[in-house]
Structures are given as structure tokens and as C-alpha cells.
MARDO-768683 format. One record per atom (N, C-alpha, C, CB): residue in three letters; atom name; x, y, z. Coordinates in Angstrom, 1 decimal. Each point is the difference from the previous one (the first is absolute). Glycine has a CB too. Layout:
REM residues N
ATOM type atom     c1     c2     c3
ATOM  ALA   CA      X      Y      Z
...
***
This chain:
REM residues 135
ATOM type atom     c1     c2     c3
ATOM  UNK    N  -88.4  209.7  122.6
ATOM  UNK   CA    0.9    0.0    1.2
ATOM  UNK    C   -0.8   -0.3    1.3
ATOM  UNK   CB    1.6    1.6   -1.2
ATOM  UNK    N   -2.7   -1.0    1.1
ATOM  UNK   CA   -1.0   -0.1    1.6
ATOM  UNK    C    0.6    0.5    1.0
ATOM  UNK   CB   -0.8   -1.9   -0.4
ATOM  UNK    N    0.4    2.0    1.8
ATOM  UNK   CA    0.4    0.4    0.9
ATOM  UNK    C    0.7   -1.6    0.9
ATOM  UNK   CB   -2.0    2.4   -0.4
ATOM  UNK    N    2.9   -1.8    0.8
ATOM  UNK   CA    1.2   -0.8    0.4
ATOM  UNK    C    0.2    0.1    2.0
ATOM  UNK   CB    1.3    0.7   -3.1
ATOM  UNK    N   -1.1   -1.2    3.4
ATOM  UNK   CA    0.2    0.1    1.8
ATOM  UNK    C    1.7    0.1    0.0
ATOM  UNK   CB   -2.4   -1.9    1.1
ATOM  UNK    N    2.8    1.1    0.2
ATOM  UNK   CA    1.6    0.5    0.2
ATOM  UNK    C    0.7   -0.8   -1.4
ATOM  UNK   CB    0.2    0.0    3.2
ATOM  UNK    N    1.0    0.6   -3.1
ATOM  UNK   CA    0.8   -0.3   -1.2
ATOM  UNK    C    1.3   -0.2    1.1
ATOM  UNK   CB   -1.1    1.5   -2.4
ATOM  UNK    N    1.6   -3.1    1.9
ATOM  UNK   CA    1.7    0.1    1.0
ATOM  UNK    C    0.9   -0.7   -1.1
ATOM  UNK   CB   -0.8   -0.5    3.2
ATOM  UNK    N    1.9    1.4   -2.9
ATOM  UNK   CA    1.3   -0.4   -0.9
ATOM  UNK    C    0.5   -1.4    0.3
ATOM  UNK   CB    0.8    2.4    0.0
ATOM  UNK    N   -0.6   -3.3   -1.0
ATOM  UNK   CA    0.8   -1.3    0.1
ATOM  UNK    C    1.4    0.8    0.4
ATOM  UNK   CB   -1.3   -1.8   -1.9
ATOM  UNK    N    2.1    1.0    2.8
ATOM  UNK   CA    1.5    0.1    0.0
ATOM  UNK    C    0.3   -1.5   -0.9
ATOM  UNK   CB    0.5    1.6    2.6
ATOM  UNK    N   -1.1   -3.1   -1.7
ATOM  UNK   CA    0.6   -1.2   -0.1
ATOM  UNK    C   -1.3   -0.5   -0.4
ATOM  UNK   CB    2.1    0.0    1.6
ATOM  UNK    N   -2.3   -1.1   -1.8
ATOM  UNK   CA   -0.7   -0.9   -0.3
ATOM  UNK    C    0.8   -1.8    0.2
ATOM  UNK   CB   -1.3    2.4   -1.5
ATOM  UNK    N    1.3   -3.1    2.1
ATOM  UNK   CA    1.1   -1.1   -0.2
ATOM  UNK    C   -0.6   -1.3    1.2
ATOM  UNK   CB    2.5    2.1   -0.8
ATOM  UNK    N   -2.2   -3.3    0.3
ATOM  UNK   CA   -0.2   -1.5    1.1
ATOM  UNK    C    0.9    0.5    0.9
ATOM  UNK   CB   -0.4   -2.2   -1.6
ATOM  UNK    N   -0.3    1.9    3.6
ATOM  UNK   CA    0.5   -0.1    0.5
ATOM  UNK    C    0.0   -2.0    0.6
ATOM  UNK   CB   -0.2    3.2   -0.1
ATOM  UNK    N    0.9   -3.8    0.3
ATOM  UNK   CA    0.2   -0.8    0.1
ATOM  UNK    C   -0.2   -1.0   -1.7
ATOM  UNK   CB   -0.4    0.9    2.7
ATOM  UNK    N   -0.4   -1.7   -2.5
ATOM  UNK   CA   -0.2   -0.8   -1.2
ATOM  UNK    C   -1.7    0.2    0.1
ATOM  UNK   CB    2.3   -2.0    0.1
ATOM  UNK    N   -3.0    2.7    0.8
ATOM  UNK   CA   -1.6    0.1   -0.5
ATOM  UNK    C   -0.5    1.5    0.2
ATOM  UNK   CB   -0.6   -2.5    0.5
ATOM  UNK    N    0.7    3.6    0.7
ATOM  UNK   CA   -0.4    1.3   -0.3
ATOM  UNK    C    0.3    0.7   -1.1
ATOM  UNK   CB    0.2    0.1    2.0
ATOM  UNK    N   -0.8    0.8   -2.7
ATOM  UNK   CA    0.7    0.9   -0.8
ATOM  UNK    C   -0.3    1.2    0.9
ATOM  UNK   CB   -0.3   -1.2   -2.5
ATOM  UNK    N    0.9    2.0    2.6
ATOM  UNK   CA    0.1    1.1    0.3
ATOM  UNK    C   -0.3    1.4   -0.1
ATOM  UNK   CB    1.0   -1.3    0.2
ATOM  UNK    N   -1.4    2.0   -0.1
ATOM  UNK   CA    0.0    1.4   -1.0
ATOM  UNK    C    0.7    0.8    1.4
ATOM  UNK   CB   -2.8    0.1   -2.2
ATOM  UNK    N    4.0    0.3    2.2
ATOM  UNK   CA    0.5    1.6    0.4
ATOM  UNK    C   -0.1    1.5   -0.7
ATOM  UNK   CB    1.5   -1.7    0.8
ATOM  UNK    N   -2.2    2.2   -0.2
ATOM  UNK   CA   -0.2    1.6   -0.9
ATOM  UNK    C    0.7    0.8    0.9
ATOM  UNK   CB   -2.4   -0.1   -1.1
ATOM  UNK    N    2.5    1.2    0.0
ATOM  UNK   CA    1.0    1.5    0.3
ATOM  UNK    C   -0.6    0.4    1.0
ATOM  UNK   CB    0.7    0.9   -2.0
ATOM  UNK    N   -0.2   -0.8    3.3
ATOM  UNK   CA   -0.8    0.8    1.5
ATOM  UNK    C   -1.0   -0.9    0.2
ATOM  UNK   CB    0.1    2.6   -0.3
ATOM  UNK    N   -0.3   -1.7    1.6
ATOM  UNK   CA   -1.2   -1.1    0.3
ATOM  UNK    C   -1.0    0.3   -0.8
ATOM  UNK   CB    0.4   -0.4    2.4
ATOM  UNK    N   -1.3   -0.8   -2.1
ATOM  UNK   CA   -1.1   -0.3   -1.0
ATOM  UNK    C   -1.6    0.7    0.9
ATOM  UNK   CB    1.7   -2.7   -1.1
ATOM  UNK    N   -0.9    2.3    2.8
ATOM  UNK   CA   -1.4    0.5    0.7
ATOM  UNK    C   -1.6   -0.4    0.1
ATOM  UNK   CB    1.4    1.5   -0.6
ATOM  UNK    N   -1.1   -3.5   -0.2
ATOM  UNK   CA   -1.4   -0.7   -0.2
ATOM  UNK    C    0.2   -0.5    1.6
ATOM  UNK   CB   -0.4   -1.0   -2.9
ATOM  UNK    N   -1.0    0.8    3.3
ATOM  UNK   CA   -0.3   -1.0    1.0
ATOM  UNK    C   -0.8   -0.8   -0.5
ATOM  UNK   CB    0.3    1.2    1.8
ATOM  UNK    N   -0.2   -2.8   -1.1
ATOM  UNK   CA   -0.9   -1.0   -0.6
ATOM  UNK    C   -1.2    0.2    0.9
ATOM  UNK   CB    1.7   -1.7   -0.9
ATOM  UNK    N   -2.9    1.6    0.7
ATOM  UNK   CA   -1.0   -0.2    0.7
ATOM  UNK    C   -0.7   -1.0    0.2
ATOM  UNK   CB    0.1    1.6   -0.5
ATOM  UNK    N   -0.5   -2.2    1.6
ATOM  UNK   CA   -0.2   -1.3    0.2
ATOM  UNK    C    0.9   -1.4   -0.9
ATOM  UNK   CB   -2.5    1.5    0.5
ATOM  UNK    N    3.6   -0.9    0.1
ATOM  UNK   CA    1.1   -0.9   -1.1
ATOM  UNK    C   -0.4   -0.9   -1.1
ATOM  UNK   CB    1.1   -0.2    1.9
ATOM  UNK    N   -1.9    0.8   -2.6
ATOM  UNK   CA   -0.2   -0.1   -1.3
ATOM  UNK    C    0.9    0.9   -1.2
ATOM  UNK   CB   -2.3   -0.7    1.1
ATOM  UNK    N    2.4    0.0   -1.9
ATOM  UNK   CA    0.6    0.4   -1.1
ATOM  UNK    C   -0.7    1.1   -0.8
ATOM  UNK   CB    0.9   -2.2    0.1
ATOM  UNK    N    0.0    2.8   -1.0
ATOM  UNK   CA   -1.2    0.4   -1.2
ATOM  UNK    C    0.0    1.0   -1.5
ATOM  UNK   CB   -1.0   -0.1    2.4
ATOM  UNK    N    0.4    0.3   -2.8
ATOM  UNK   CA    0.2    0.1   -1.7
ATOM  UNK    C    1.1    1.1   -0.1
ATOM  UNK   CB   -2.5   -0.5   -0.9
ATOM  UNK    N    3.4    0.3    0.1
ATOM  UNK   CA    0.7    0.9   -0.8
ATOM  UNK    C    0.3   -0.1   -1.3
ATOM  UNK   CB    0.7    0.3    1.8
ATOM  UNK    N   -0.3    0.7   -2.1
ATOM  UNK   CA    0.1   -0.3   -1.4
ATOM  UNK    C    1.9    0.6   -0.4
ATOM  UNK   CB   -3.6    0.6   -0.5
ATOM  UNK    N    4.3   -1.6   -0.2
ATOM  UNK   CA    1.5    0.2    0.0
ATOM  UNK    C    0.0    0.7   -1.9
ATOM  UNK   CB    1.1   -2.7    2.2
ATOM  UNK    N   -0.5    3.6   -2.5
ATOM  UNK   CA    0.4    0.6   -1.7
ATOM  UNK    C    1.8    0.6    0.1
ATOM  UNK   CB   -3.1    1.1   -0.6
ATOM  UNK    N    3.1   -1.3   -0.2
ATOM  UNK   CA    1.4    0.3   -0.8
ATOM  UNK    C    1.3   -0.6    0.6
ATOM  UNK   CB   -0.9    2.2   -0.7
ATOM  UNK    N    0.9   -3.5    0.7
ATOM  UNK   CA    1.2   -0.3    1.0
ATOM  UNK    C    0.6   -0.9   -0.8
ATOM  UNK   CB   -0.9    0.3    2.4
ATOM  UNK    N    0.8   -0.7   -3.5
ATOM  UNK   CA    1.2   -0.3   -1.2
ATOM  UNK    C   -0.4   -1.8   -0.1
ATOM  UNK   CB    2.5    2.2    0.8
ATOM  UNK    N   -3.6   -2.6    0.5
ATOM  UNK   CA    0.0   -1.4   -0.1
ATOM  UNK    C   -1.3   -0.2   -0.1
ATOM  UNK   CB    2.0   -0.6    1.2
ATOM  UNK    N   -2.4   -0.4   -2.7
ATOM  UNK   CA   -1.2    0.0   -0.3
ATOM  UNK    C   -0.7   -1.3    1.5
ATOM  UNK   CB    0.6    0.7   -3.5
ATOM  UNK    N    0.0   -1.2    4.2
ATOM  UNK   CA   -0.5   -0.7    1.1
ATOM  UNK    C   -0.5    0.6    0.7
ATOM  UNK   CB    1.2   -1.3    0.1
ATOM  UNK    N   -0.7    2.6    0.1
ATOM  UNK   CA   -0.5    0.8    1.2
ATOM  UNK    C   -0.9    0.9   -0.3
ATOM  UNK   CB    2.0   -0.3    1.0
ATOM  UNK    N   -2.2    0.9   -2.1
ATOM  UNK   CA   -0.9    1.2   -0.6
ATOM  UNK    C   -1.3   -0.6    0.3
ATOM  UNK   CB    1.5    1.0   -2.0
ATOM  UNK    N   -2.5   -0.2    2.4
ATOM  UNK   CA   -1.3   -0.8    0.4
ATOM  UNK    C   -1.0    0.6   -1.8
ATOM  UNK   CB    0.1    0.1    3.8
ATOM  UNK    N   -1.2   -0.7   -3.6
ATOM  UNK   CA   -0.8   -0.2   -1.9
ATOM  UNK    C   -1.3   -0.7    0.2
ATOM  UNK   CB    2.4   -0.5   -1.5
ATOM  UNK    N   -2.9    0.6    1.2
ATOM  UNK   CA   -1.3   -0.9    0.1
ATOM  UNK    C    0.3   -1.1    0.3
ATOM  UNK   CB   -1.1    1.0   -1.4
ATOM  UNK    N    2.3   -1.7    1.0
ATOM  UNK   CA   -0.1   -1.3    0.4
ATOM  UNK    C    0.6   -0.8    1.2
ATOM  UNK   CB   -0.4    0.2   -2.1
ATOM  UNK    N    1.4    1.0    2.7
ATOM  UNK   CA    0.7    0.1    0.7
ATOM  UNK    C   -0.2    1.0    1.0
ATOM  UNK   CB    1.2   -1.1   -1.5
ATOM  UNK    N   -1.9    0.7    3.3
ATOM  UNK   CA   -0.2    0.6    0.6
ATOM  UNK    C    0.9   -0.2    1.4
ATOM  UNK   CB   -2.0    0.1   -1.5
ATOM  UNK    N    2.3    0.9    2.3
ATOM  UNK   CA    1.0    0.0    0.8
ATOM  UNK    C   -0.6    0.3    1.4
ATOM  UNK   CB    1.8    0.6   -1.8
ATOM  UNK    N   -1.7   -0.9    3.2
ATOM  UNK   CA   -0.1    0.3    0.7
ATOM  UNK    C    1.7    0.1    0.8
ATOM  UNK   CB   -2.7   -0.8   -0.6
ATOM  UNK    N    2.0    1.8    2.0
ATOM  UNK   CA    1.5    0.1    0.8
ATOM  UNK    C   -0.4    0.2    1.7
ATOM  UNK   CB    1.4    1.3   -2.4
ATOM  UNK    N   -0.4   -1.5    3.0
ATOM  UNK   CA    0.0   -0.5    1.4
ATOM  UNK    C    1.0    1.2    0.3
ATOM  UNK   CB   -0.5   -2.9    0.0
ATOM  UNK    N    0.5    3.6    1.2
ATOM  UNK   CA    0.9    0.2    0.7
ATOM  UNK    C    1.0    0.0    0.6
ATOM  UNK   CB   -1.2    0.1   -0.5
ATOM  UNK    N    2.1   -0.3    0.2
ATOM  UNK   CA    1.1   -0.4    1.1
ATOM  UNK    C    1.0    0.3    1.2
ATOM  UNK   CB   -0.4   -0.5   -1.7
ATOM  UNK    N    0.9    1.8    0.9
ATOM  UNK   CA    0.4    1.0    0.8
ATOM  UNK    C    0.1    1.5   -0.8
ATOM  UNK   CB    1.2   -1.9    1.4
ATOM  UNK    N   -1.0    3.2   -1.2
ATOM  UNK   CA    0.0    0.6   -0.2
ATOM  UNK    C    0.2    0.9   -1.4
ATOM  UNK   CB    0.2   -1.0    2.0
ATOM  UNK    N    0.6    0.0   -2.5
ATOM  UNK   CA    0.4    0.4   -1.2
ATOM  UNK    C   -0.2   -1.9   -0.9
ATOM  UNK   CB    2.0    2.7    1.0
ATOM  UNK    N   -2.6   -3.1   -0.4
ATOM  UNK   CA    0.2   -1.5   -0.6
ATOM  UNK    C   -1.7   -0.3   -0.3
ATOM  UNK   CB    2.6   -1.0    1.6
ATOM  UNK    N   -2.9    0.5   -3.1
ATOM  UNK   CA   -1.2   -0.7    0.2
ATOM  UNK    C    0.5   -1.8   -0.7
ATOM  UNK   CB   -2.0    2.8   -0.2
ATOM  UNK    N    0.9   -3.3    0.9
ATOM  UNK   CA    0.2   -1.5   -0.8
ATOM  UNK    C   -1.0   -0.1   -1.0
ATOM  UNK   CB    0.7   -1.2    2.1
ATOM  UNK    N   -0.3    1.2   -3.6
ATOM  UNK   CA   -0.8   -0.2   -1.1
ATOM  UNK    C   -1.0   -1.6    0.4
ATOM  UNK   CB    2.2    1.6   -2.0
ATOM  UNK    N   -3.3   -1.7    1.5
ATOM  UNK   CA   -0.7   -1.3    0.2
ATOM  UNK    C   -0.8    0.3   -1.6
ATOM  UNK   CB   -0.3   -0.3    3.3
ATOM  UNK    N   -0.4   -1.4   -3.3
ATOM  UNK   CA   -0.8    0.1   -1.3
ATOM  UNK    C   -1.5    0.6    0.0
ATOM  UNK   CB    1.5   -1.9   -0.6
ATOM  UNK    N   -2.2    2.3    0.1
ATOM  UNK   CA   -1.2   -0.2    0.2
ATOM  UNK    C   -0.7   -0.3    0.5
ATOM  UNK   CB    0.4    0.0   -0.8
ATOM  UNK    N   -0.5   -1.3    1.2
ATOM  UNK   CA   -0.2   -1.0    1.6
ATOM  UNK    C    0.2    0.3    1.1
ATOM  UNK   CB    0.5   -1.5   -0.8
ATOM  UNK    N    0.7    2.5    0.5
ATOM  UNK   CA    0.7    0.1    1.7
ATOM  UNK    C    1.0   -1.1    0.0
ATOM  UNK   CB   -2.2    0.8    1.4
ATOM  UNK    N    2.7   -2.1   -2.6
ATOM  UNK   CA    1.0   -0.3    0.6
ATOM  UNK    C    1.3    0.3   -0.4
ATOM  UNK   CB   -1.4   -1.4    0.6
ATOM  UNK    N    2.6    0.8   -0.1
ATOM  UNK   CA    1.2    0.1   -0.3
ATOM  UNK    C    0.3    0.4   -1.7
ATOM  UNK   CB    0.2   -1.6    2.1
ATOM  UNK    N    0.4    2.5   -2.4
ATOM  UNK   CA    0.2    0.4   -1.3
ATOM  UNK    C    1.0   -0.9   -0.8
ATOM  UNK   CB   -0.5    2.3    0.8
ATOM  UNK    N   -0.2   -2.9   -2.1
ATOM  UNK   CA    0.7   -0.2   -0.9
ATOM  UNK    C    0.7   -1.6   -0.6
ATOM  UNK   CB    0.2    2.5    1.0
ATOM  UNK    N   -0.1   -2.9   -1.3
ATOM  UNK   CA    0.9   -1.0   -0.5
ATOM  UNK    C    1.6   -0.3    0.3
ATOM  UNK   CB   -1.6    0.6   -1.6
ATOM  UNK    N    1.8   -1.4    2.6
ATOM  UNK   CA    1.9    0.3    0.2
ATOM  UNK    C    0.8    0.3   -1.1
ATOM  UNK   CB    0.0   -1.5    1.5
ATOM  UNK    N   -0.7    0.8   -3.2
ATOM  UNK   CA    1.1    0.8   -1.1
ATOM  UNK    C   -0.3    1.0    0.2
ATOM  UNK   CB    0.4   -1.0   -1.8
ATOM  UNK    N   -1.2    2.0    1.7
ATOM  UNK   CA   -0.6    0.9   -0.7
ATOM  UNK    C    1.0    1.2    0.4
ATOM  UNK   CB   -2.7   -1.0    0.0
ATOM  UNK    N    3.8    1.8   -0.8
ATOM  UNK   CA    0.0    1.1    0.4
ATOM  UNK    C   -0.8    1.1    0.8
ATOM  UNK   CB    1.0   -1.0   -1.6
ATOM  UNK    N   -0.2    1.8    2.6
ATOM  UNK   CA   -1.6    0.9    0.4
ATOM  UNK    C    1.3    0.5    0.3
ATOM  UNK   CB   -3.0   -0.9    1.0
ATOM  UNK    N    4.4    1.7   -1.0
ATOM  UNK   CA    0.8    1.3    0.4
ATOM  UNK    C   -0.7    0.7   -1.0
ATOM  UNK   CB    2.5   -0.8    0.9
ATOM  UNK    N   -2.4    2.6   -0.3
ATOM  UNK   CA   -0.3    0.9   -0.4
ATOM  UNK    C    1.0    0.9    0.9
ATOM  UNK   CB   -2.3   -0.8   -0.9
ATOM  UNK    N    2.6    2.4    0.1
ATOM  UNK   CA    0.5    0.5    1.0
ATOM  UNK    C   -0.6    1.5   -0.1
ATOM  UNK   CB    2.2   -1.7    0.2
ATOM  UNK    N   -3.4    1.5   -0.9
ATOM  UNK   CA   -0.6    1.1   -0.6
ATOM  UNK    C   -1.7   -0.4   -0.1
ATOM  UNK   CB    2.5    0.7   -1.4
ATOM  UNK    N   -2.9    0.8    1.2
ATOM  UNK   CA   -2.1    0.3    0.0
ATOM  UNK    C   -0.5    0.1    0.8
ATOM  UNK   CB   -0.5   -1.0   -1.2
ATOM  UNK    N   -0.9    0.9    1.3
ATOM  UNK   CA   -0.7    0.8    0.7
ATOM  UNK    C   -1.0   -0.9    0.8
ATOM  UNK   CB    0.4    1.9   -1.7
ATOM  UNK    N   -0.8   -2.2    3.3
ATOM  UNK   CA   -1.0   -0.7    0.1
ATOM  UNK    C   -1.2    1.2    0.2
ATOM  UNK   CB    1.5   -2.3    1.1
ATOM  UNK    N   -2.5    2.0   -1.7
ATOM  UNK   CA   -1.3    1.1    0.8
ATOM  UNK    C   -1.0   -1.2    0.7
ATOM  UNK   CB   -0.4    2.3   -2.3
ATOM  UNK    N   -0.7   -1.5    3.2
ATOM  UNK   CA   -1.2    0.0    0.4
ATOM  UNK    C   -1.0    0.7   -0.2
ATOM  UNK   CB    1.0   -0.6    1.1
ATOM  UNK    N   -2.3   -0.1   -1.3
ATOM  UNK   CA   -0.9    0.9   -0.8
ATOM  UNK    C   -0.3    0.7    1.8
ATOM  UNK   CB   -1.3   -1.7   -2.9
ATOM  UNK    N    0.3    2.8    2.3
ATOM  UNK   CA    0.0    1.2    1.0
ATOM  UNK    C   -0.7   -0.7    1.4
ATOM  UNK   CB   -0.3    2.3   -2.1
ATOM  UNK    N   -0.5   -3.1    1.7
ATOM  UNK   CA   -0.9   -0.6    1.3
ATOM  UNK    C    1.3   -1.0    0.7
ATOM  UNK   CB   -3.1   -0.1   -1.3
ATOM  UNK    N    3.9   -0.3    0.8
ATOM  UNK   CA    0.6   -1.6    0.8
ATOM  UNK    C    1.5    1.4    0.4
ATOM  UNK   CB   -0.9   -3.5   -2.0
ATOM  UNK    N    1.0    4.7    2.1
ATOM  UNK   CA    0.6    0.6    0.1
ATOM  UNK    C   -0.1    0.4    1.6
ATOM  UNK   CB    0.0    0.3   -2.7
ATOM  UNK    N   -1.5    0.4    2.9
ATOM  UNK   CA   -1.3    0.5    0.8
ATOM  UNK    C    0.4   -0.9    1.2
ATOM  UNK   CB   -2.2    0.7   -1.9
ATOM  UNK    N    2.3   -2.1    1.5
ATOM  UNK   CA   -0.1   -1.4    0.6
ATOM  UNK    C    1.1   -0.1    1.0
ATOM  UNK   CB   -1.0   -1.0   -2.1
ATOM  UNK    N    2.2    1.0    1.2
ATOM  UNK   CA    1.1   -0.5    0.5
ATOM  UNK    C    1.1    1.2    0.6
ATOM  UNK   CB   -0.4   -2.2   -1.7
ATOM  UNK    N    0.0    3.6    1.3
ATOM  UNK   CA    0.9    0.6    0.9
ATOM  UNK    C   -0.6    0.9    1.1
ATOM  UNK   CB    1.5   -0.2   -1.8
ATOM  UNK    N   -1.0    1.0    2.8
ATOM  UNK   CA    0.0    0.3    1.0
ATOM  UNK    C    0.7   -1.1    1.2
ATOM  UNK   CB   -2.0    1.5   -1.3
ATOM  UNK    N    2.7   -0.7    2.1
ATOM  UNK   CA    0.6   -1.4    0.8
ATOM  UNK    C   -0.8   -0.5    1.1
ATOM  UNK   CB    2.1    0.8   -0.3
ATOM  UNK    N   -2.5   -0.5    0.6
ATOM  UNK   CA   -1.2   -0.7    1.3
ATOM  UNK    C   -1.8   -0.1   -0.6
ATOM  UNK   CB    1.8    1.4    2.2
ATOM  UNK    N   -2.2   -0.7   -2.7
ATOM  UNK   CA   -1.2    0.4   -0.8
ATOM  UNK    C    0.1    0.0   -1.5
ATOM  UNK   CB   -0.6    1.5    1.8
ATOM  UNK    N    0.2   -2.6   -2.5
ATOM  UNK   CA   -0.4    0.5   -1.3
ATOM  UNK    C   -0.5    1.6   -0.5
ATOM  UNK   CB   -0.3   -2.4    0.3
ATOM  UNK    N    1.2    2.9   -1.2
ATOM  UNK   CA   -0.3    1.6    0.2
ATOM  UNK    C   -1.9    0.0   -0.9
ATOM  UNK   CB    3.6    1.2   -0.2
ATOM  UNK    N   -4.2   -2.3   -0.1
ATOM  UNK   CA   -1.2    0.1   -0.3
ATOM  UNK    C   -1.0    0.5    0.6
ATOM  UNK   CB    0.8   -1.3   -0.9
ATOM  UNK    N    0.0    0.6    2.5
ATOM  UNK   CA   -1.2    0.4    1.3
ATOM  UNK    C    0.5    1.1    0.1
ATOM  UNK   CB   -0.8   -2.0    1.4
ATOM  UNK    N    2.2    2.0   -1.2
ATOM  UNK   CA    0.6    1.8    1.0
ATOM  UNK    C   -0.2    1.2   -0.7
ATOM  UNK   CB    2.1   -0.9    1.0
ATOM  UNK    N   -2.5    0.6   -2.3
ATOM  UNK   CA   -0.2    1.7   -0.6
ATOM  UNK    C   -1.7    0.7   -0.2
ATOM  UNK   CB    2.6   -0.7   -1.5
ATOM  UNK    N   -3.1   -0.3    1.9
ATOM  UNK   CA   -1.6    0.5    0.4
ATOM  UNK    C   -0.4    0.1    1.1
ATOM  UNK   CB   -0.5   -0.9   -1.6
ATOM  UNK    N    1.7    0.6    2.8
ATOM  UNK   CA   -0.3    0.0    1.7
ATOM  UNK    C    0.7    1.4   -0.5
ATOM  UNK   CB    0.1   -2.9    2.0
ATOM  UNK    N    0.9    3.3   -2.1
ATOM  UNK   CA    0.6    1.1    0.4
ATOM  UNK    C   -0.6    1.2   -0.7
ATOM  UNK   CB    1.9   -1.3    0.5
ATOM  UNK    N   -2.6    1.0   -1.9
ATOM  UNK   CA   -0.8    0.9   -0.4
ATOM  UNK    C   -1.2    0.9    0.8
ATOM  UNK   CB    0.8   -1.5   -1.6
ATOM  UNK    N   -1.7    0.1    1.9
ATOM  UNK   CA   -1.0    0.1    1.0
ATOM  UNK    C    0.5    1.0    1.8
ATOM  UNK   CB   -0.9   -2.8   -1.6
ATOM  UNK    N    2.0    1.7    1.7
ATOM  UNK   CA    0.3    1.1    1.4
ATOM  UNK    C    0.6    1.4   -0.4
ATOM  UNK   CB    0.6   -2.1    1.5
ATOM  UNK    N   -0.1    2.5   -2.7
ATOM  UNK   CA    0.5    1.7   -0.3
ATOM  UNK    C   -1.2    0.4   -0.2
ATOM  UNK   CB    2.3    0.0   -1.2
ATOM  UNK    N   -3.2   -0.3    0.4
ATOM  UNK   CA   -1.3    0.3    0.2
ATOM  UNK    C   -0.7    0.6    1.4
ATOM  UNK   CB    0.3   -1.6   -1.7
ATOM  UNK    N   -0.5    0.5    2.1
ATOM  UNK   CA   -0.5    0.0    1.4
ATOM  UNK    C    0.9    1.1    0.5
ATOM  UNK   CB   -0.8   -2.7    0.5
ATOM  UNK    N    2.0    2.7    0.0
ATOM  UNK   CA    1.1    0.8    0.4
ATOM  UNK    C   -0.6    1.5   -0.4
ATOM  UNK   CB    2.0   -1.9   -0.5
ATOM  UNK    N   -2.4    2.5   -0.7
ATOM  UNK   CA   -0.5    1.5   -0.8
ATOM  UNK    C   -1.2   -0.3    0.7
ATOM  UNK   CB    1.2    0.5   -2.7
ATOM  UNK    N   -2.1   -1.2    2.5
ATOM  UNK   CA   -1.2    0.2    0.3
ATOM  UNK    C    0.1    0.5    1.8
ATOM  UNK   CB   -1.1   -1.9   -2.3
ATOM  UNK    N    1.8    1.2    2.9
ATOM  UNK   CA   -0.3    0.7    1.5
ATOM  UNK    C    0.6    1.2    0.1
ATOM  UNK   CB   -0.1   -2.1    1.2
ATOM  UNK    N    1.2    2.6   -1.9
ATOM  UNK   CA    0.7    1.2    0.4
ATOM  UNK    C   -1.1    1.4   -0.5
ATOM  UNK   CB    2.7   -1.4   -0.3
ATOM  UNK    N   -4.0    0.7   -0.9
ATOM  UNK   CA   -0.7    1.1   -0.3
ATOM  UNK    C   -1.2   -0.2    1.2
ATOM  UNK   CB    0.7    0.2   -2.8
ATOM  UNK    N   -1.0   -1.3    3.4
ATOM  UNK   CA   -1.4    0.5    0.6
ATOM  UNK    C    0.5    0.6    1.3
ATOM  UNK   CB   -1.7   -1.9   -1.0
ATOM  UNK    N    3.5    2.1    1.2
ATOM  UNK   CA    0.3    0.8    1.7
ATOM  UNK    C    0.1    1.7   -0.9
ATOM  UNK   CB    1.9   -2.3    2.1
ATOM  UNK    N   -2.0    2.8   -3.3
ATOM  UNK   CA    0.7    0.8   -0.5
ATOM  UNK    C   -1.6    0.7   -0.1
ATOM  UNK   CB    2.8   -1.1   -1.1
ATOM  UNK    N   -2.6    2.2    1.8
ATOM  UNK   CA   -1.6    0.7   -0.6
ATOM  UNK    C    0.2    1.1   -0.9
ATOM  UNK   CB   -1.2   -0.4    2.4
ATOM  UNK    N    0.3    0.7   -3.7
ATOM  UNK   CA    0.6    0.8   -0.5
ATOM  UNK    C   -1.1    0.9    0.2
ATOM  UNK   CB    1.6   -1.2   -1.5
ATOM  UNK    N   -1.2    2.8    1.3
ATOM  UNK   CA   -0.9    1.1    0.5
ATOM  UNK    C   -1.1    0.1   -1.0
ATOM  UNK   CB    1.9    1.2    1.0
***
């Protein structure tokens, strides 16, 4: 099983127009893109062997809004084949734990913010002991 990063519920999965595919999940999702790049995810149990990702089939995703990502291929481009089925209305997208680190926090990647805030609570204890004299 390994260790796993965020886990978000599929609601939808479905073409918007004749070339995005879409992914909408349950709530928000809470990704930001970083340097508007795209980037790995990995899609399981959503009933459509197009969309399930596998060794041979790798997925990337873009942000869109809030609860919306735009599935992409591998490349980064547009997903898919215009036949190709890709509705789902079910499964799971993950991020491994580092592209997780990456893409959330809303202003700061929480990769940088949780070793600045460590360091300053730190810092923070350490000055309250050198004013504190003990007998």
C-alpha cells in the first residue's frame, strides 16, 4: 500500500466542451497550481478503464477552480481521444506525499511554511527561557 499524500473524492468526472475533461470532486479539493504547471496524480476506482492511471497510463492535473481540476496526459496535454469514453461519477484521485507538500497551502507551499513556523515556535521557547531565571 505505501505511504499515500492527500486523498480527494471523485463526485464527476466528464468532457467539458468537445476537448477538457474535467475532474469535479466532493468539496473542495484545496490544490493550488504552482508556477502554473501541472502535475502527477494518480486517478483508482472510478469504473472507467480510460481514466484509472497503471503503469501505462499516467495522468496529470491543472487547477481550475475550487472544486474543479482539468485531467491532462502525461505530457501535460489535453486528455484523451474525442471517442474515448472518460465519464466517471466515482474513485479516488491521490498525490504522492511530496507533490502534496507542493501544491497545498494557499499562499506558501506548506513545504516551506511548516519548517519556518517550526523554527520560529522554537525560537519563540527559546527566548521566553533565557528572560526566565530559574533559582
Amino acid at each position: 500500500c505505501g505511504v499515500q499524500g492527500r486523498r480527494i473524492i471523485v463526485s464527476d468526472i466528464s468532457k467539458e466542451g468537445s476537448q477538457k475533461v474535467i475532474l469535479t470532486s466532493f468539496g473542495e479539493h484545496k490544490l493550488h497550481n504552482r508556477r502554473r504547471q501541472s502535475f502527477k496524480v494518480q486517478l483508482v476506482e472510478t469504473g472507467n478503464y480510460n481514466l484509472d492511471t497503471s503503469q501505462k497510463l499516467g495522468l496529470r492535473a491543472r487547477v481550475i477552480g475550487p472544486e474543479r481540476l482539468e485531467l491532462l496526459d502525461q505530457s501535460g496535454r489535453t486528455l484523451g481521444n474525442p471517442e474515448e469514453s472518460v465519464d466517471a461519477s466515482m474513485g479516488t484521485l491521490t498525490l504522492s506525499p511530496g507533490r502534496t507538500l507542493l501544491h497545498t497551502g494557499r499562499f506558501v507551499p506548506v513545504v516551506f511554511l511548516a519548517p519556518t513556523l517550526i523554527v520560529a515556535g522554537l525560537a519563540g521557547v527559546g527566548s521566553i527561557f533565557s528572560v526566565i531565571h530559574f533559582p
